[in-house]
Every structure is written in structure tokens, then in C-alpha cells.
N, C-alpha and C positions, 0 to 999 in steps of 0.2 A: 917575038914578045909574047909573055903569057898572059890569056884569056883569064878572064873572069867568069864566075857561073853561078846559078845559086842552088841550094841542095835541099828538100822537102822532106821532113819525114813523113807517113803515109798516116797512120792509127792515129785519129784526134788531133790531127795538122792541114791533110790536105782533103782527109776523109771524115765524117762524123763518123765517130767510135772504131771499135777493130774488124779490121779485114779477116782476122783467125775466125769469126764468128761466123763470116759466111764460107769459110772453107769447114768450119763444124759441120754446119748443113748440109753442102756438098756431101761431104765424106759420111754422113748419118746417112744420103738419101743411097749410098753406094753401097750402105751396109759395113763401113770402115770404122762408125763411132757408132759408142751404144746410146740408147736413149738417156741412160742414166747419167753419161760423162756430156751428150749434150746437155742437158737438166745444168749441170755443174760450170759448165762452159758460160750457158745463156747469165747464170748467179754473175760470175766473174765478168764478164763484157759490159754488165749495167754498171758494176763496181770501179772497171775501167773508165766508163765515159763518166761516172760522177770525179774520180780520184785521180784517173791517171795509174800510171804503172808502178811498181814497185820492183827491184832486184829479184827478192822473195819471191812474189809473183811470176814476176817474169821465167825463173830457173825453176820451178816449177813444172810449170803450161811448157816448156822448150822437155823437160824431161816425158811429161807426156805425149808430147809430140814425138819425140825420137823412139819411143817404143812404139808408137800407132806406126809409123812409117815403117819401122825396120820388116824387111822382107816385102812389101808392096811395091807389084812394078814402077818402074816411071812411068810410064804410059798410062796406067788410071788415075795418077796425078795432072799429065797433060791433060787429059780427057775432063776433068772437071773445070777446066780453065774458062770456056763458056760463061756458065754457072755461077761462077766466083765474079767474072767480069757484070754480068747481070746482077749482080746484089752490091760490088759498091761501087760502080759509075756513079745510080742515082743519089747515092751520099757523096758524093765530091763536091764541098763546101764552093760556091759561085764566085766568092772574095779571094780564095784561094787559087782556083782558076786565074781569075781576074792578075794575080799576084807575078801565076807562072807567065801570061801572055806579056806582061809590062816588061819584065827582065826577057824575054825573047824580043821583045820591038826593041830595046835598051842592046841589042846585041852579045845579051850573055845566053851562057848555056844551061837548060834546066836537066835536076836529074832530080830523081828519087832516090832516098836512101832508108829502109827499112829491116828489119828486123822478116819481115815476111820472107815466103821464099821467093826464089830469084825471078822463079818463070814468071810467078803474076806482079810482082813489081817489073821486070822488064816489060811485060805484054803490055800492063798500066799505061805505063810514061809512053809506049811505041802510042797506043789509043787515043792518049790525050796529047800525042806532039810532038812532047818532051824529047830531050836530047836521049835520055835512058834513062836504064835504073841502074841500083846497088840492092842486090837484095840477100839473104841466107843460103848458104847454098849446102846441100846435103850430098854426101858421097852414093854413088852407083856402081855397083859393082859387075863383074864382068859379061851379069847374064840378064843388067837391065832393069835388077832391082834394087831399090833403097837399102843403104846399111843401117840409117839410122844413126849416123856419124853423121855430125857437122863438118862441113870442110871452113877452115878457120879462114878468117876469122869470123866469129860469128857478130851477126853485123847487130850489135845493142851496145849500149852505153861506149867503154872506149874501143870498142870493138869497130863502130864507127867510125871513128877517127881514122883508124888502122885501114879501113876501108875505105874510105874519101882518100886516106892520102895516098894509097898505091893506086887511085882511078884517077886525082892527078897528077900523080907524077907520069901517068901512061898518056893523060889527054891533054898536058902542059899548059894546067890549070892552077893561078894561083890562089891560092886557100885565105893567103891574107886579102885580098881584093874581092873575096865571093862572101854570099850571104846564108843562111841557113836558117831555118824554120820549125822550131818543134815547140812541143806541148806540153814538155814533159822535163825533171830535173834531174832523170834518167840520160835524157842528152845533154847535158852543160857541158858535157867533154865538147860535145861537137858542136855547138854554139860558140865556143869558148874557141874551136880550131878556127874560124874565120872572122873576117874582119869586119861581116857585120849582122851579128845575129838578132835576130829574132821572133819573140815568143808567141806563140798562138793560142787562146785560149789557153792559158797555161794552168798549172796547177800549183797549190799557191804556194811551195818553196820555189817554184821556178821565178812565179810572180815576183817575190822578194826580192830575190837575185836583180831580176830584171829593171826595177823601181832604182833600187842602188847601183847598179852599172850602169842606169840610163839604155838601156836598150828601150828600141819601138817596142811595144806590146800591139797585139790584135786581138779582139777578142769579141766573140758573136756568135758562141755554142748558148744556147737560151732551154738546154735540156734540165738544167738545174730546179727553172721556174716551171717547168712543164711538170717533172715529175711531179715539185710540191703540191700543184692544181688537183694532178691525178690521181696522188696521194688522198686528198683532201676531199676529193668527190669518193674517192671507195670507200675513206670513213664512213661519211655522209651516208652513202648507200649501205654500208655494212648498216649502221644505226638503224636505219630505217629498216632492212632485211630483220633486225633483230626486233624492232617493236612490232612488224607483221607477224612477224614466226609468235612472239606472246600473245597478241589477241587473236590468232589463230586458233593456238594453243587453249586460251580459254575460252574460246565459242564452243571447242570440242567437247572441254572439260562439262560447258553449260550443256549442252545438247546428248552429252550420256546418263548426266544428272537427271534431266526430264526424262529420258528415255525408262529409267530404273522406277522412278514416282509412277 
């Protein structure tokens, strides 16, 4: 008889924001990314956790990535794996946790399915339990180094699908019986593959979606209200920077005045 399981996506689901941010760093502190493309990276990750992903975006950041890659051994990819693991454990959402252990005491199977690459979504799910992962996988060529070629499918939007459903047909999982978890209206293909989705934090075509098909919604990313705060204090403090810098400016202005009299 076939199992049921349920399937997480990683970036803004099981993780606050993206995982690619801390393999930016990684890969900057190895001398792999310049400062300037992390500068660009760090723009795009805050863009992420306010909006969520876009196609656009996403083919993109996947094309920058396949030229940073190509010609780099594997082994300086395994070697930052540490590294990566140390920056987002401590963002692994608690409710989310909480989510994967209930469907493990419930006797189903948890995996990961992301877009990331394969090694740190498998290393991920082995860390935190999980049955596995699903992750991107990139071609190695004979002498150990990245081509820079995707090996298909590449695991994003229906790309997923295509990916869940060749991991259950191999682990005799069925799809209609399991649940899935994401953030994003980038996966409604894969929401939409099982029998009971849903949303996390979403992003609010997904929301929509969601509200109208009666799916659960989750939601408890509170970065929204945090920036506006933070926002509103560096006004604040710019204002204030800016009326010091004037009476600064004119105690100067008074004090070369006297100086000339």
C-alpha cells in the first residue's frame, strides 16, 4: 500500500528568507563572488523575503549562478557545506519544525524540495531528521569540476512537480494522500500535485489562491512590521543627523564670522 508524506519547500517555508544568501557569503568569503555581485545578491534576498520569488528573478540569479559555478571543483562546493549549515539552521522557522515532527509522529514521510542545490538540501533534511531532500542538481564532469549545466529537472516551479513525482514513484509515495508547504505562487504547480496543500507565509497571489480553494494558510513571518519600525527609526535618525549637521554648520559659519570681526 502507498505511503503518504509531506514535502517543504526550503527559502520562506521552512526557512526565514533564502538559503542562496548564505551560500553568497560562503562563496564571497572563498573569493568565488565579488563584492559587488554580493552588494546585488544581499538588494535581491531583502526583495525576496518582503515579495517572494518571481520566474524573472528566479532565471536570472539560476543564470548567474551557472556561470559562477562552471569550471569550480565540487569539492570547494562540499567544503563550504559547514558554513551554509551554520547560517541557516538558526533561521529554521520553530512552527515549521513543529509541522515536520507532527507528520513524523502521524507516520508519514518528510522531505525537502527546493530549488537549492542538492548537497545542502539533502545535508538539511539528514540534520533536521527528515526522511531527505529534493534538491537542483548540477552536472560534474569527468575531472570533478562543475559544468555549470543543470541536470534537469531543475527543481522550481513545474520543475518540481517533475521532481516529486519521479521521488515518488521510486519511494511508493502517494502524491494524492501527502501534503506540501510553500510560500510562493511560483509553486501552485506543487501545491496543486497533492492532496493537501498548504500555504505559508504566502505571498499574496498565493494568498488568493488559497482563501478561494480553502486551503490552511500559516503565517508568522512578522519581517514586514519589523522593517516598517526600522524604516521609520532611520528616518527619524536621518532627520535628526540632518538638523545636527545644520546647527553644526551654523555655529561654524558663527565662529569664522567672529574670528574675521
Amino acid at each position: 500500500m502507498s505511503r503518504s508524506a509531506a514535502f517543504f519547500d526550503l527559502d520562506r517555508t521552512l526557512m526565514a528568507g533564502s538559503s542562496g544568501m548564505h551560500f553568497a557569503r560562503a562563496a564571497f568569503r572563498t573569493g568565488m563572488v565579488s563584492r559587488s555581485l554580493l552588494a546585488r545578491w544581499a538588494v535581491e534576498h531583502l526583495r525576496f523575503r518582503l515579495r517572494g520569488s518571481t520566474d524573472a528573478r528566479t532565471a536570472q540569479v539560476l543564470s548567474q549562478v551557472k556561470d559562477l559555478l562552471a569550471g569550480v571543483p565540487e569539492r570547494d562546493i562540499e567544503r563550504m557545506a559547514p558554513e551554509l549549515l551554520a547560517g541557516v539552521l538558526p533561521r529554521i522557522y520553530p512552527q515549521m519544525l513543529g509541522e515536520v515532527r507532527t507528520h513524523q509522529d502521524g507516520g508519514r514521510a518528510t522531505f525537502i524540495v527546493s530549488a537549492a542545490g542538492n548537497g545542502l538540501v539533502s545535508l538539511l533534511a539528514q540534520v533536521l531528521a527528515m526522511d531527505g531532500g529534493i534538491g537542483t542538481r548540477y552536472e560534474v564532469d569527468g575531472d570533478g569540476r562543475l559544468t555549470g549545466r543543470v541536470v534537469e529537472p531543475f527543481v522550481y516551479g513545474e520543475g518540481k512537480v517533475r521532481a516529486m513525482e519521479q521521488f515518488a514513484a521510486a519511494h511508493d509515495i502517494e502524491l494524492g494522500r501527502s501534503w506540501a508547504y510553500s510560500d510562493s505562487a511560483s509553486d501552485l504547480p506543487m501545491l496543486r500535485a497533492v492532496g493537501n496543500p498548504v500555504a505559508v507565509n504566502p505571498d499574496a497571489e498565493l494568498r488568493a489562491v488559497a482563501i478561494a480553494e480553502g486551503w490552511r494558510v500559516m503565517r508568522f513571518e512578522k519581517l514586514g512590521r519589523r522593517l516598517a519600525i526600522a524604516g521609520a527609526t532611520l528616518a527619524a535618525a536621518t532627520v535628526g543627523g540632518t538638523g545636527r549637521l545644520y546647527v553644526s554648520r551654523r555655529n561654524r559659519s558663527t565662529r569664522i564670522a567672529l574670528r574675521r570681526r
